[in-house]
N, C-alpha and C positions, 0 to 999 in steps of 0.2 A: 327287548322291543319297547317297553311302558318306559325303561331307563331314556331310550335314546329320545321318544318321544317328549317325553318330562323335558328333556335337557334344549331341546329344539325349541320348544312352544315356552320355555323360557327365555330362552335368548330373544326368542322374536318378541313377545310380549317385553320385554328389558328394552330392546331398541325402540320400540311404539313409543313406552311410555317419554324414556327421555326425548325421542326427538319433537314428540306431543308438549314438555314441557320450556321447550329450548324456542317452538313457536310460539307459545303461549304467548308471549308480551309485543306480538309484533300483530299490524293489521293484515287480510288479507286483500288481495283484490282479485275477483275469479270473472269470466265473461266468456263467450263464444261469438265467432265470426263466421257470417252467414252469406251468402250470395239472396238475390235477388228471388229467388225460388226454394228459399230456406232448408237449401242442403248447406251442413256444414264446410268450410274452407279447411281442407286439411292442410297442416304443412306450413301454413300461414305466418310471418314474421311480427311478434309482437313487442313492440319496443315500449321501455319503459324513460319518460325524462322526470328531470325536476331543474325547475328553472334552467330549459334547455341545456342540463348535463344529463347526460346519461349514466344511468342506474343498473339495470338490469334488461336481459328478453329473454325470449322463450318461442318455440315455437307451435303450435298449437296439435292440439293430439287428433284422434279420428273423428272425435266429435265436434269438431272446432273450438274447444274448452283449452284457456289460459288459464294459468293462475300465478300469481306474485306475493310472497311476504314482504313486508315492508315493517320498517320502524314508522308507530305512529306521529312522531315528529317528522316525518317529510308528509305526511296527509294535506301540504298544501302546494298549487299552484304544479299539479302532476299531468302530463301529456303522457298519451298512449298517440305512436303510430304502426299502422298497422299496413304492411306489403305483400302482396303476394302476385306471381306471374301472371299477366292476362286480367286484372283489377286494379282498377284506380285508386291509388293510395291514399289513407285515411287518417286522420288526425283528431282526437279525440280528450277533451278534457276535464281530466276530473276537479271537480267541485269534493269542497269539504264536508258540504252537506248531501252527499250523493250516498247511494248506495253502493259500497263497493265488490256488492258481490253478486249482481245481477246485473253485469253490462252485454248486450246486445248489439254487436256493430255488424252494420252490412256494408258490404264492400259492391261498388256498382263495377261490372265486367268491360274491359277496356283492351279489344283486340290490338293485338302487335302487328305491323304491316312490317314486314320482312323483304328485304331482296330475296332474291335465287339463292339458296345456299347446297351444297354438296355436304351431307351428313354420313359419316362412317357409322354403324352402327359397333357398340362398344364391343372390346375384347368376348366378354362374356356373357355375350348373346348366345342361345344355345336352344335348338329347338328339342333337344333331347329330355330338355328339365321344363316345370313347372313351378314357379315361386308363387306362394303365397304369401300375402304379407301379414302382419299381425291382425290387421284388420279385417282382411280376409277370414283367418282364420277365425276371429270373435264370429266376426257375422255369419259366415254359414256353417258354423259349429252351435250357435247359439239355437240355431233354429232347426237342428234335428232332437233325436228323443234325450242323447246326453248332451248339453249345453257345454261343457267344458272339453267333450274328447277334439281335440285336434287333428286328428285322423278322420272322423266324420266332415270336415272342410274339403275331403276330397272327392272332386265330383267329377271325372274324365272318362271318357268310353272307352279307356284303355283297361279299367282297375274295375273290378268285380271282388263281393264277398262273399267268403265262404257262410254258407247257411243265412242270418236271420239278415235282411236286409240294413239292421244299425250292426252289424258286425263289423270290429275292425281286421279280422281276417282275410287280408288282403291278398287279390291274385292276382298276377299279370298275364295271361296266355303263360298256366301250368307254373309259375315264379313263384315264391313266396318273398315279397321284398325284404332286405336287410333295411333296419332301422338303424341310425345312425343320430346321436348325440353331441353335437357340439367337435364332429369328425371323429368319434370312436363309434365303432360297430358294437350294437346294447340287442344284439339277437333280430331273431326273426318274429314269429307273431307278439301282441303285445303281451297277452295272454291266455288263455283256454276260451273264454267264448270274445274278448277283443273288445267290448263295449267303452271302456274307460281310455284305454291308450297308456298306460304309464305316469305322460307325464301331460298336466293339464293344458290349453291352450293359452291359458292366461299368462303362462311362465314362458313361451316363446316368443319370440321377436322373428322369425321365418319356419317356414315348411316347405322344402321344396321335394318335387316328386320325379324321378327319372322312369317313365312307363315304359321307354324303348332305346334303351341303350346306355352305356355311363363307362366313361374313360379307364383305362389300366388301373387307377388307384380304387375301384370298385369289385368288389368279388362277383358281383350278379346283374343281369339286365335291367332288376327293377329295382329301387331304392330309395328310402325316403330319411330325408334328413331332416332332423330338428334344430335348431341353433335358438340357447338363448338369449336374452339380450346381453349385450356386452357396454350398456352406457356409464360412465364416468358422469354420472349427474351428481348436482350437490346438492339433492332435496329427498324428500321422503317421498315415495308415490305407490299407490298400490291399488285391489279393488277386493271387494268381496263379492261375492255371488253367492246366493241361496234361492233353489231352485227345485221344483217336484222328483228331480233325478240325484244332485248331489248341493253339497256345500262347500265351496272353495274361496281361500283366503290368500291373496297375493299379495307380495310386498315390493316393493326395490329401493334402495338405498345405495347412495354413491358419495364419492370425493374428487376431489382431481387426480385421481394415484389408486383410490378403491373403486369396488361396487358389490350391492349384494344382492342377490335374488332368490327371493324364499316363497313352496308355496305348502298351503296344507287343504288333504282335500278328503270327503266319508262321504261314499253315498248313501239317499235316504229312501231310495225308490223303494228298496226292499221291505224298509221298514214302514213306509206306507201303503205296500199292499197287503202286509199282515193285518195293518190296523183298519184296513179297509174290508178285507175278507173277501177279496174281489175270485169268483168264481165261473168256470166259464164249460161249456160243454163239446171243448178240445182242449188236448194236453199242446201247450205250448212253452218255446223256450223264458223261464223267469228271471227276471232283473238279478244282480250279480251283486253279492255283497264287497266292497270296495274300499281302501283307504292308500292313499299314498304320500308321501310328505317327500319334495325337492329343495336344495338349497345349491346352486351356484354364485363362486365368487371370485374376481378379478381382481389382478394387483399388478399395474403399471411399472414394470422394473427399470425402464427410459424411455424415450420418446418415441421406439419403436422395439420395444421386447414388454410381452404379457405374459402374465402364469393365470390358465385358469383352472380352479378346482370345479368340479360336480359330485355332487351326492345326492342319489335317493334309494327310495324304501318301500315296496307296493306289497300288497297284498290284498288277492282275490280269494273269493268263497261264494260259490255257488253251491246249492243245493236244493233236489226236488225228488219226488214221487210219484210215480209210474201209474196207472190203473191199474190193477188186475185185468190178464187176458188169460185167455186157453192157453198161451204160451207158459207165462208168468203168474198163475191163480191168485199168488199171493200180492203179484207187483215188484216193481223196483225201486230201491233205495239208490238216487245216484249222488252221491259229494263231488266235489272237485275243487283244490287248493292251491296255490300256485303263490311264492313267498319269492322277494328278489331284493338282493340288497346290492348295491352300486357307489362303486370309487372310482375317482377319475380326473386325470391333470391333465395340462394339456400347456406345454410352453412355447411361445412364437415368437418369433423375430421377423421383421422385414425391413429389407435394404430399399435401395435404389436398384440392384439389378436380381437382389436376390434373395431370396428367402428361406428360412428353417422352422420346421415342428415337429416336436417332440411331443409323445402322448403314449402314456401308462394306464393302465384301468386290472379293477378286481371287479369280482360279481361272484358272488354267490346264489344259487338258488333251489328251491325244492320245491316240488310239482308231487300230486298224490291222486289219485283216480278210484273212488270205489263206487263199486255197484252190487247189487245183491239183493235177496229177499228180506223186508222188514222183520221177517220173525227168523227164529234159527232156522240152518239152514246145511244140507248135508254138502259132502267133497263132490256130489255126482250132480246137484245144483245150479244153475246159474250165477256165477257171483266172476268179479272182478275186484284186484287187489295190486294195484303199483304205484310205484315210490319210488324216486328218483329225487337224489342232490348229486350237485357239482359245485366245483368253483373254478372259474375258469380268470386267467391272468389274459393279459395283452400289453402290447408293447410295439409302438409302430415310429418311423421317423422318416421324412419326408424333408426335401429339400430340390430351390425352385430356383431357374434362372433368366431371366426377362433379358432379351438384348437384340434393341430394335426390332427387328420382323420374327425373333425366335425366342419361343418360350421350351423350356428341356424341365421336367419333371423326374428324378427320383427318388424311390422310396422302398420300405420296406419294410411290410408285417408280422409280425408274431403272435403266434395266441398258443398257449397251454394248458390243457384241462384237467386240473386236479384232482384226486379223490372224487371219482367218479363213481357213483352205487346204483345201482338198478338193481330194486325187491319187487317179484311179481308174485301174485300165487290166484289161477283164474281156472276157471271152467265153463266151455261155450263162448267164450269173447274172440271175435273174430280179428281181435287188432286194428281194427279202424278205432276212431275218435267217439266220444258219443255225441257229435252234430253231421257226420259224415253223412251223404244225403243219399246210402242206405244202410241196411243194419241185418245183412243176412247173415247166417252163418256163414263159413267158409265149406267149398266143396267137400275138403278132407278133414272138416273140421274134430272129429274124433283122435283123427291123427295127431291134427294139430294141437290137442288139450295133452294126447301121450305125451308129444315131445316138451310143451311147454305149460306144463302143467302148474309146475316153480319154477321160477329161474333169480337167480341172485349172480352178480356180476361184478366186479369192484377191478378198475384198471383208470388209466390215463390219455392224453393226446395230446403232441404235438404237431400244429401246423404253423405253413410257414409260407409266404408269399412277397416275393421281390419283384419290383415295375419299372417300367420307364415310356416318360411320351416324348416325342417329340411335337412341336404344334410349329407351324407357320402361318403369317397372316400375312395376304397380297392385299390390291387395291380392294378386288370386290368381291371377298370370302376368307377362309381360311382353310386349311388343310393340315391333319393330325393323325399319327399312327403313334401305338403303341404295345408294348407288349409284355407279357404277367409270363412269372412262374411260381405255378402252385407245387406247393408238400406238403401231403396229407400223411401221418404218420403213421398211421394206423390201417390203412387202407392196401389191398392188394396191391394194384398201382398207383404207386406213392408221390407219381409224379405228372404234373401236364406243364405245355406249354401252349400260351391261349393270345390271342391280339385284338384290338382294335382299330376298325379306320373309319375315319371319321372327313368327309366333305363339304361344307359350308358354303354356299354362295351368293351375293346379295345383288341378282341380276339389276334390279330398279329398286325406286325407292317404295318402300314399305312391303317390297315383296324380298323371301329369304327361303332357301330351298335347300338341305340336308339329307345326302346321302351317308346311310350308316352300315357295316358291316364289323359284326363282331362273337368270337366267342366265349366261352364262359365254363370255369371247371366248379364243381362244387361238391363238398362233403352229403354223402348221402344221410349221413346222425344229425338226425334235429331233436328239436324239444320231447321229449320222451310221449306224450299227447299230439301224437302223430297219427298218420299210417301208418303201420306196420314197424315201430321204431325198436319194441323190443328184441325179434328175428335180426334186423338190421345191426343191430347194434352186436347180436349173438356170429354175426356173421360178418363184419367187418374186412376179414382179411381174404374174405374171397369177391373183394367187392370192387367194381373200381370208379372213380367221381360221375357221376355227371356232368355229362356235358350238352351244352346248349351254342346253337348257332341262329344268329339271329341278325335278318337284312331288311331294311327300313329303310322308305325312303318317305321325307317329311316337306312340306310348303305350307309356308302361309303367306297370308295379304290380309296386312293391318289385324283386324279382329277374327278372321278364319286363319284355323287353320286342319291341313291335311295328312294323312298318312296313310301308309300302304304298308302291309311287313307280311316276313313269309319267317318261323320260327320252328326249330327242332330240340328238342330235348330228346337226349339219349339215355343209352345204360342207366337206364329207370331201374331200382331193386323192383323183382316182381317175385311174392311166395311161389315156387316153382316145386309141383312135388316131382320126381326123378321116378322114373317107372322101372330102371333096371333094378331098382332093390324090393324090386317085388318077385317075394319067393314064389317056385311053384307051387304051394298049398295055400297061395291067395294071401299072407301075410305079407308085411312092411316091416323094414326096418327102420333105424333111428335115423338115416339118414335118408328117407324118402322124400321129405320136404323140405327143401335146401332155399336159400337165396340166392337168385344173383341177377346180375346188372344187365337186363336183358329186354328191360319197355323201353317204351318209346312212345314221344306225343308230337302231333304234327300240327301246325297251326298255319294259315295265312288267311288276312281279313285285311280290311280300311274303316276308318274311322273321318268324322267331319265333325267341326268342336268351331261354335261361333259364341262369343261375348263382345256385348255392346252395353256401353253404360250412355245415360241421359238419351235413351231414344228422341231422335226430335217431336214424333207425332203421340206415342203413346207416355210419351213422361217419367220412365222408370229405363232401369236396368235389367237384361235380358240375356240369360243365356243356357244353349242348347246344343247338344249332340246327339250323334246317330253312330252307331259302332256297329261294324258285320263282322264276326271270326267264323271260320268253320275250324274244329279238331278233332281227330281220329285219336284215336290210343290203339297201343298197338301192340301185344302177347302173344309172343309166339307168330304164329302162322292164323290168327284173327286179327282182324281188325273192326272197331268195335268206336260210337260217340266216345268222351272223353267227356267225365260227370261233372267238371266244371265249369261248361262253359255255355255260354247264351249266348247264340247265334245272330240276336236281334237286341239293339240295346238305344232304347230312348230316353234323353232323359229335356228337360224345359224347366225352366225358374225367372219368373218374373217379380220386382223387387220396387216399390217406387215411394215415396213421401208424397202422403195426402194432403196432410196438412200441417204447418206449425211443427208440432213436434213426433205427429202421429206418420208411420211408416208401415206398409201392409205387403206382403210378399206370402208367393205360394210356388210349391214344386210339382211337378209331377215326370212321375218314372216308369218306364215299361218296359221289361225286359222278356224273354223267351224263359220258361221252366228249365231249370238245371234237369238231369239227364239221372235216371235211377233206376235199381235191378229190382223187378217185383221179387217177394217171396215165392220161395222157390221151396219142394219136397222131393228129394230124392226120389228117382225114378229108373226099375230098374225093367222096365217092360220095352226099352229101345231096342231089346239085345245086344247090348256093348256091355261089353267089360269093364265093369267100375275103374280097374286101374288099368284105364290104356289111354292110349295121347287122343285117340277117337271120342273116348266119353270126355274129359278134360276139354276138348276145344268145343264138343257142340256144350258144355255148360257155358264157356268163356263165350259164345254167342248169343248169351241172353243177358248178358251184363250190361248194364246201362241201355237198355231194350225198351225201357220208358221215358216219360217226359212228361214233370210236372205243368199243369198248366199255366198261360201267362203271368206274370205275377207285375203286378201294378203295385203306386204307392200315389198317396197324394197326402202332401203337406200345407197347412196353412198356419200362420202367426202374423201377429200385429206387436209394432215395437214402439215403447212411449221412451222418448228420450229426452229427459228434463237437464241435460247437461250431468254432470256430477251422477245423477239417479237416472235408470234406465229399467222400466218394465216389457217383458215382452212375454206375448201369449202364444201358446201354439198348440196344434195338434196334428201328428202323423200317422202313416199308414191306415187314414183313411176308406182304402179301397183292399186294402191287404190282407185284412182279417180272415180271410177263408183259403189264402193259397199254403196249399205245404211246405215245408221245405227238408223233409226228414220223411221216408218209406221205412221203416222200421217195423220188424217182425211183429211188433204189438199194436202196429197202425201208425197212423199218420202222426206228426208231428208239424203244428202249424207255427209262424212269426206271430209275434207280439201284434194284437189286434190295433184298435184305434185307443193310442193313448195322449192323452192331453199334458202340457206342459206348461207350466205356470216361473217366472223368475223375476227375481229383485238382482240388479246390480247398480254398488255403491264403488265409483274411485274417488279417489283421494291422490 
């Protein structure tokens, strides 16, 4: 670990230095280009002359900031012009005796008068996805409580998180989305409590999110891909960020043929509320000790074949301390670890009609869970003991053919999981998560301490999944079927076969409407820091995928847009104890509590999603949704809420520049209480038979029988943007601080109260 880092933080520091000395002898010229109401001009063409030849351009970043090296011998008789769409073009001359690093040009607004035009809107229009752009993501990542998670920029009434409301724990109606890397799949959640994301926002150039639907080359309904930048620039550029939550250092570095993107990131929150001693009179969840380091890099092989590598390196560490209850006299000690290292290529070609990609990845990782009493502690106890490594391969290759009205995709996946180990040793841990939003025991949980009292497991998997789409585009829409088969290796039924269709239509202009039907097989073994993943995993071969069906229909007009969806998720693994291995003298055997593929979760709801930027009347940027889901879950012969979902989902963010360089924005969010089983004591005065389907269902009846109270947030920050230097202030969950989000046998467990946020960022 110290090796790899050493060797990193040298190379980058080696690159600083020289490209810092290679500039040294040249002047710079740095400025920004403003509109009439001094928002920056993003996007903007900035030309450079000298004695009417031209030199160099550029075009201007999110903050409207240029900047140019130059040899001091052209410091005379130098013209900047400057164009941009819909602004009257501007001509600017620098003087020798000027300052060249504080130029200010505003561009006056110069509408276009157009004939009638007939506009197709592009191939890869898709109401299914959500792009964020880099700017995006700085901005409304910067101004929740981690300034750099990238995942925090997602703000849809489709996506809900599990437990603390900055959680990157992501759900879609019952989905855990597949994260996705520069097009290779890097897992499901980011890690145990999800705050950070992996990989910082500073190091991507897009985030796009699929909330209700994604073509054959996708394994799940919901997915969110990061891509990062891919520019062939020939400068040095980068940013730093230090901020009350973390510290991160980006770079980029290119050629005509290279590029390199490196970022390094540690957070500090932790270590400043040690040194803060900050004390509160609820146990709530704490800040998450954090470090990560990324470096991707490109190499141009001809004028349309790229090799790109990725590497990174995370590591989370969280740990806290329970109260003492009547349960727990002494309290709880909980850890939680989670270590992940990451390789990965990715080769591309593209034609005139067709294209090829090629893409290999390693990962390795190791997760660790303990909980238990701070003093010693006997086998008959409360305590928790799991450990889980893997290392899993991948291998996918994809190939695409464009010709006139017909696009044909195929492709095909591989992943193999290596040296797989699961070490448990527990007593009383009911197999949920420790943020699961209750914390009962299980009904038979004595049973379940006999059966799984150790378990140690070492085995492999191979899966394997081959697609195809066809896509067609008429005058005014398109139309796309496609269809997957999955291989689960290890699974009872080792095999599905699964499709998509997909309807697009663009009756009028600015209005597009999207009919979607599709479904979806999926490995029930996730991240070992699951529900119930060591049973699952003990039980594999009596298990068979999940599957999910899911029909959406989407519209928008211009800045609204609509959906409706009705979703199923089946063959849910459910702990299932088997009442026939119950002997006549009231004993159990070893196989009373079995697994198998037998829940179910039912969803249908609509959602309404409006953003407008430059209001005419109020002067800022504005946007707001409303989301309604209802879901049932469903065991056996109950049916019962389903604990993750909020029935009522508001969210509002207004955003606007006050003055000069001063920008003031605030959020607010209200959702319905997630859904949670009170503490519960065995009770044997019903007259039922502890072990019959009778007692089992009336308990399965009081599962998710509550509901935390509304649970609000409200955020506010002010952002100082000096060009180059950018401070922003903020404070969230304002109104937060008293709701729960954790019923746990030792009491409530609330969200992070009202915490303040303070940041410096420097690009270069």
């Amino acid at each position: 670990m110290n090796t790899i880092w050493g060797r990193i933080l040298t190379g980058i520091c080696g690159v600083i230095l020289i490209a810092g000395s290679a500039l040294g002898a040249h002047r710079t010229i740095t400025g920004r280009t403003l509109d009439k109401n001094d928002l920056p001009l993003v996007g903007a063409t900035v030309l450079l002359y000298h004695h009417d030849r031209y030199v160099t351009g550029a075009a201007t970043d999110i903050s409207g900031a240029f900047s140019f090296a130059i040899d001091d011998s052209l410091l005379t008789a130098l013209e900047l012009r400057i164009s941009s769409v819909g602004y009257t073009s501007l001509t600017y001359t620098i003087k020798s005796d000027s300052d060249t690093s504080a130029i200010i040009l505003y561009l006056d607004e110069n509408a276009i008068q157009l004939n009638r035009i007939t506009v197709r809107p592009i191939r890869e229009a898709n109401l299914a996805q959500l792009k964020l752009s880099s700017a995006t993501i700085s901005r409304q990542s910067r101004h929740s409580l981690v300034s750099t998670n990238p995942v925090a920029a997602i703000k849809q009434p489709q996506v809900m998180r599990e437990g603390s409301s900055h959680s990157s724990k992501l759900r879609v109606y019952g989905t855990s989305p597949t994260y996705y890397l520069n097009g290779t799949a890097i897992g499901y959640d980011p890690n145990h409590y999800g705050m950070f994301s992996i990989i910082p926002g500073t190091a991507l150039n897009s985030l796009t999110v699929y909330p209700l639907g994604t073509d054959a080359s996708f394994a799940l309904p919901a997915a969110v891909t990061m891509d990062s930048p891919t520019t062939f620039s020939s400068r040095l550029q980068g940013a730093m960020n230090l901020s009350t939550t973390d510290a991160t250092a980006t770079m980029g570095l290119g050629g005509g043929r290279y590029f390199l993107t490196a970022s390094l990131r540690k957070s500090v929150l932790d270590k400043l509320v040690d040194e803060l001693n900050v004390d509160g009179d609820r146990t709530s969840i704490p800040p998450t000790n954090f470090q990560d380091v990324f470096v991707s890099t490109g190499l141009r092989l001809s004028s349309n074949t790229c090799l790109l590598v990725d590497h990174y390196q995370v590591r989370d560490y969280l740990s806290y301390q329970l109260d003492p209850t009547d349960l727990n006299p002494e309290g709880i000690d909980t850890y939680q670890h989670t270590n992940e290292k990451y390789y990965g290529a990715k080769l591309q070609t593209i034609g005139r009609h067709t294209s090829f990609k090629l893409q290999m990845s390693a990962r390795s990782s190791y997760e660790i869970y303990r909980a238990y009493p701070p003093e010693n502690y006997n086998k008959g106890d409360y305590h928790v003991y799991l450990n889980s490594e893997r290392r899993t391969y991948q291998a996918s290759a994809e190939t695409g053919l464009n010709v006139d009205s017909w696009e044909i995709t195929i492709g095909d996946q591989g992943q193999y999981i290596a040296d797989r180990e699961i070490v448990m040793d527990q007593y009383g841990w009911n197999f949920l998560p420790p943020d699961a939003a209750s914390d009962n025991p299980f009904l038979y949980q004595y049973e379940l301490n006999e059966l799984y009292q150790n378990y140690v497991s070492n085995d492999n998997e191979f899966n394997n999944a081959a697609y195809a789409t066809v896509c067609y585009h008429f005058a005014h829409g398109k139309i796309s079927s496609g269809i997957r088969h999955e291989y689960f290796g290890t699974l009872g039924k080792k095999r599905e076969w699964v499709s998509r269709h997909t309807l697009t239509l663009y009756p009028a202009e600015h209005h597009q409407v999207e009919l979607f039907y599709g479904t979806f097989a999926e490995n029930p073994a996730n991240k070992i820091i699951q529900p119930y993943q060591v049973p699952i995993h003990d039980n594999l071969e009596n298990l068979r995928p999940v599957l999910t069906r899911l029909l959406a229909v989407k519209y928008t007009y211009g800045p609204a847009r609509i959906d409706v969806f009705r979703k199923t998720i089946s063959r849910l693994p459910v702990l299932t104890p088997d009442f026939s291995e119950v002997a006549k003298d009231g004993s159990v055997g070893e196989s009373f509590i079995t697994m198998q593929s037998t829940g179910a979760i039912e969803f249908y709801g609509a959602n309404i999603a409006l953003a407008m930027d430059r209001l005419p009347y109020v002067h800022g940027n504005l946007q707001m949704y409303y989301g309604y889901s209802h879901a049932d879950k469903i065991v056996g012969n109950v049916t019962m809420p389903y604990e993750l979902n909020a029935e009522h989902r508001f969210y509002l963010s207004y955003g606007r520049r006050l003055v000069g360089c001063v920008s003031f924005g605030t959020e607010f969010a209200a959702r319905s209480g997630y859904y949670y089983t009170p503490v519960w004591t065995a009770d044997y005065d019903k007259g039922l038979n502890r072990y019959s389907q009778e007692y089992y269902e009336s308990h399965l009846q009081t599962e998710n029988s509550e509901r935390f109270p509304v649970n609000y947030t409200l955020d506010m920050h002010f952002d100082f943007d000096f060009g180059k230097v950018a401070l922003y202030l903020g404070v969230s969950n304002v109104t937060n601080h008293d709701n729960p989000i954790i019923n746990s046998s030792d009491g409530y467990v609330y969200d992070a109260g009202i915490l303040p946020n303070i940041g410096l960022t420097y690009s270069f």
